[in-house]
N, C-alpha and C positions, 0 to 999 in steps of 0.2 A: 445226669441232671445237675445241673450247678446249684449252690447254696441258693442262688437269688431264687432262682425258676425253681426249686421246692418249697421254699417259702411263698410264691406266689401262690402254687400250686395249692399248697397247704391251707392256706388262711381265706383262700376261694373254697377251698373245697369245705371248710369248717362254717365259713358264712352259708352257704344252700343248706350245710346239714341246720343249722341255726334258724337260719329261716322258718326248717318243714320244722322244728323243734317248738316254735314258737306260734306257730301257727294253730289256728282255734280246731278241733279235729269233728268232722260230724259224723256220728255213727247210725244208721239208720237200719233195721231187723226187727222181723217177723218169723215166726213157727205157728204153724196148725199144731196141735195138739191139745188133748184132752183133759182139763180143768174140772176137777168135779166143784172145787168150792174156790173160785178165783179172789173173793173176798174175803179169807183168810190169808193167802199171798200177799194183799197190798202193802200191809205192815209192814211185814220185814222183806219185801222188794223196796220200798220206800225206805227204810231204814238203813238198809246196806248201799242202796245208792247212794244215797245223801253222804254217808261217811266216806264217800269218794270225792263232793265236791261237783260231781256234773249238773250239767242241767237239760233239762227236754221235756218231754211229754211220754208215758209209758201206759199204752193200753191195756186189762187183762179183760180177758171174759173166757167162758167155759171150751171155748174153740181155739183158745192159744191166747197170744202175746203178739204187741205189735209195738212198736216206739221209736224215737227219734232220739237221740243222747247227744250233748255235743261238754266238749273239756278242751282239757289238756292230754296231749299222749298217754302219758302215764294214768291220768283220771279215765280215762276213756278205757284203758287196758285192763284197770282193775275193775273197774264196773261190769264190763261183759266176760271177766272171769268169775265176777260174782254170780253174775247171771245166768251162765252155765253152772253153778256151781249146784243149783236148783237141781233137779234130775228132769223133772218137763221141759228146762231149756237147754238141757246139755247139748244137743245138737245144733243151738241156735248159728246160723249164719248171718252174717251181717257186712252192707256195703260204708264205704269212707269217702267222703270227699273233705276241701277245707275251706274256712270262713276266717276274715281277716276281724271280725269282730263275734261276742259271744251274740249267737241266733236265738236262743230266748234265755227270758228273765228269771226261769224259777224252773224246779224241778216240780212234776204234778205226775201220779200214778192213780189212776183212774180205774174203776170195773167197770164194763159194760155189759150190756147182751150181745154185739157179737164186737168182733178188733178193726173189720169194715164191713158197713152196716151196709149190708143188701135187702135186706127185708122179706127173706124168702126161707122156708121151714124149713131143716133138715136140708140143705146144702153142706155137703161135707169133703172139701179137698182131698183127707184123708182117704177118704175110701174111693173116690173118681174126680180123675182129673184129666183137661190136655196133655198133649207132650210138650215139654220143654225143650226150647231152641237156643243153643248156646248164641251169642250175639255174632261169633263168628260166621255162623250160617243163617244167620238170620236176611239178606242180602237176598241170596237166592229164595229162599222161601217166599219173598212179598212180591219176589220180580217174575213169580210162576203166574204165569196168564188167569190159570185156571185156581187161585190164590184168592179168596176173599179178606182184605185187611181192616178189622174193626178196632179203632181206639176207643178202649174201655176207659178214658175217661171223660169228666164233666166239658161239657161245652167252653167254657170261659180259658179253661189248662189247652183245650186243642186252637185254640184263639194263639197261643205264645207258640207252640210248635207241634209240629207232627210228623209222622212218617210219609213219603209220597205215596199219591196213591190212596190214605187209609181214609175210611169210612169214617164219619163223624155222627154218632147218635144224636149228637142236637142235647145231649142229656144235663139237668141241671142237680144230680144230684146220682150217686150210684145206685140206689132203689129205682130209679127210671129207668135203668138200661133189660132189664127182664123184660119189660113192657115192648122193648123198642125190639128186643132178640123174641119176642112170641108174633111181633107185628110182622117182623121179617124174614119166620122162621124158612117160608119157600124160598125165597132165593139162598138160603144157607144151605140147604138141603142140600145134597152129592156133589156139595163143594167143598175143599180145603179152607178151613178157616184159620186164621193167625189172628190174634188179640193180644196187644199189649198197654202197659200199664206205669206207671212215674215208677216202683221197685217191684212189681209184681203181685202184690198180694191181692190186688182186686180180678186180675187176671187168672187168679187159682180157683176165687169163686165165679167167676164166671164163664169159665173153661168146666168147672163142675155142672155148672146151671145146665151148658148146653146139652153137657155128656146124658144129664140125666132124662133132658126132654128128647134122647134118642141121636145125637147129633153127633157122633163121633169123633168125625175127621178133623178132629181141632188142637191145634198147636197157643203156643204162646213164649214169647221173649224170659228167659230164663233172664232174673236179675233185673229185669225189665229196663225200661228205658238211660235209667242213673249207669247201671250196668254196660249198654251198648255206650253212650258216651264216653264212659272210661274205657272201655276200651278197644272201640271200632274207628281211626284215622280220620277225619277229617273229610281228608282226598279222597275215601273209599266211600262215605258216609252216604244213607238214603235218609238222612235226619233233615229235616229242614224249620230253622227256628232255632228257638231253646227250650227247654224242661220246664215248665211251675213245679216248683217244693213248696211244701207244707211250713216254710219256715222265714225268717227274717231275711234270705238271701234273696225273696222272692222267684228266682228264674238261675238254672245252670248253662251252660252252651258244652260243647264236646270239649271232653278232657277235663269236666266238671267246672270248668272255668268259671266266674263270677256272673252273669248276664245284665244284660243293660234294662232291669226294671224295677221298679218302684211299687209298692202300693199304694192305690187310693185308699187313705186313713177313711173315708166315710160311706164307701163303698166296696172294700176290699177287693177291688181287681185289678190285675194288676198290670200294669199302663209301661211302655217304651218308651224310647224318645220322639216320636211323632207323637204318639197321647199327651204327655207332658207341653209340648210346644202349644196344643190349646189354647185358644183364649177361654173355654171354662173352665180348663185348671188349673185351680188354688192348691197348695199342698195343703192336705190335712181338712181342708174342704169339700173340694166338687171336682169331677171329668166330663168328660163324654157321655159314658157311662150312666151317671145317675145325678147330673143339672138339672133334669127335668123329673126326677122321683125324690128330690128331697124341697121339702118348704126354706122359706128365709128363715124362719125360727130355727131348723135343724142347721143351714148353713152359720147362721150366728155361733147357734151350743162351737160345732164344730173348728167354726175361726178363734173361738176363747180358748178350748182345748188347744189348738195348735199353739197360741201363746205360749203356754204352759209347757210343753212339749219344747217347745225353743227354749225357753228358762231354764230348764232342766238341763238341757244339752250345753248350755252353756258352765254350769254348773260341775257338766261333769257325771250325771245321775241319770240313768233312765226313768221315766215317765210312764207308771203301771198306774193306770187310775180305772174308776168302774167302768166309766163308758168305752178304755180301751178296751177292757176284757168281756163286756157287751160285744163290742164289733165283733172280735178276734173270733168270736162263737162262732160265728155265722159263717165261717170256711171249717168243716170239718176237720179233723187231725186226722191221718192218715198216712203210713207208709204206702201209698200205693202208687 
């Protein structure tokens, strides 16, 4: 290789490593396991996170750990060694994609009653679950005739994409889907069922639910959906769409890639390039969606926010005021 074409070679190959160097890293992981006092942990998970510098959302409750982390390389590596450093989370595994800007504003470590909230007694991962389907085999499994495929999640996430094929609960919230799996329990019966989920974790409890109302023969996408995009082709793919995440990126495509959507600031759903072409959407105001559920008074609050919102950006500053962190509620956190 000639001086030239190693320096080329070189100074390409240092710019990609730069790139993925520089780039915002999102760390997303959950474990089942057993918390006797989760709000003694939040301090110093709080505490030790923060001297890393990351930011995200960190759930605890008596049935494990669930959260979303995103940094830098390095801030990201020390955090989830911290976090293993725990002895309840030493096994913690966790998925990676990347964000060209930071996905949230603040770090928050939260206790709850459960990490996703099904609303159903003594469901326990731990002691019964489905089997898990590497995403390699996942293909063959939903393309079995005799294959029932339910998307364990919320209606509005199966609106952005889904598997071919899967079943849509219609559900507007994950405590609905028990209801919708009791209503349909005969057709499930002496069938093969696959469920999956945005990283898995709702697909653990509800691969549990089935097992325990007698339902066996139940599989689920190991690593869940984040998981098959990174790393099932494109060309191979039975994906159709893209992902909703829980975070500022709104929507992923295969290979984690960026997606083309946006949220409705006043509505939070979250809208492509056909919803945006509307003529009822305003940013930061009204869609399709929810034109006709909010008054002119709420459109008004909303178009002053959005000012404000634009000031800031101009400035430089994100824009965390109350009525963001109002809306922001109203889509639950979850790695799922």
């Amino acid at each position: 290789m000639s001086p030239a074409a190693f320096l080329a070679f070189y100074f390409d190959d240092l710019s990609s490593i730069m790139r993925i160097m520089t780039k915002i890293i999102v760390a997303t992981f959950y474990h089942f396991t057993s918390l006797e006092d989760p709000t003694s942990l939040r301090g110093p998970v709080l505490a030790k996170l923060s001297s890393h510098g990351v930011r995200g959302t960190v759930l605890l409750a008596p049935e494990g750990i669930n959260g979303t982390l995103s940094g830098s390389r390095m801030d990201i590596d020390a955090a989830l060694n911290t976090l293993r450093a725990f002895p309840a989370f030493t096994p913690l595994e966790h998925k990676e994609s990347y964000a060209e800007v930071m996905p949230f504003y603040r770090l928050k470590v939260r206790v709850k009653k459960e990490i996703v909230t099904m609303g159903v007694p003594d469901i326990d991962p731990l002691a019964s679950v489905g089997t898990y389907v590497e995403p390699e085999d996942w293909n063959a499994l939903i393309a079995d005739p005799g294959t029932i495929v339910i998307d364990a999640r919320n209606d509005f996430e199966v609106g952005v994409g889904t598997f071919e094929g899967a079943v849509n609960p219609g559900t507007s919230s994950f405590s609905d889907l028990p209801r919708w799996l009791n209503q349909h329990r005969a057709e499930l019966e002496g069938k093969k069922v696959a469920m999956f989920c945005t990283g898995g974790i709702r697909c653990e409890k509800a691969t549990s639910y089935l097992n325990k109302q007698g339902i066996k023969d139940v599989f689920h996408l190991k690593g869940g959906i984040l998981k098959y995009l990174e790393k099932i082709p494109e060309a191979v793919s039975r994906w159709q769409g893209a992902c909703f995440v829980f975070d500022y990126r709104v929507a992923v495509k295969h290979g984690l890639k960026l997606g083309d959507y946006e949220l409705c600031h006043a509505c939070r759903r979250p809208l492509n390039a056909a919803d945006r072409s509307s003529s009822n959407f305003v940013t930061g105001v009204s869609c399709d969606a929810c034109i006709d559920q909010r008054s002119d008074e709420q459109r008004a609050r909303y178009a002053s926010r959005q000012v404000q919102v634009e000031l800031a950006e101009e400035r430089g500053e994100p824009h965390v005021g109350k009525r963001y962190e109002t809306a922001k509620k109203s889509i639950a956190f979850f790695n799922g």
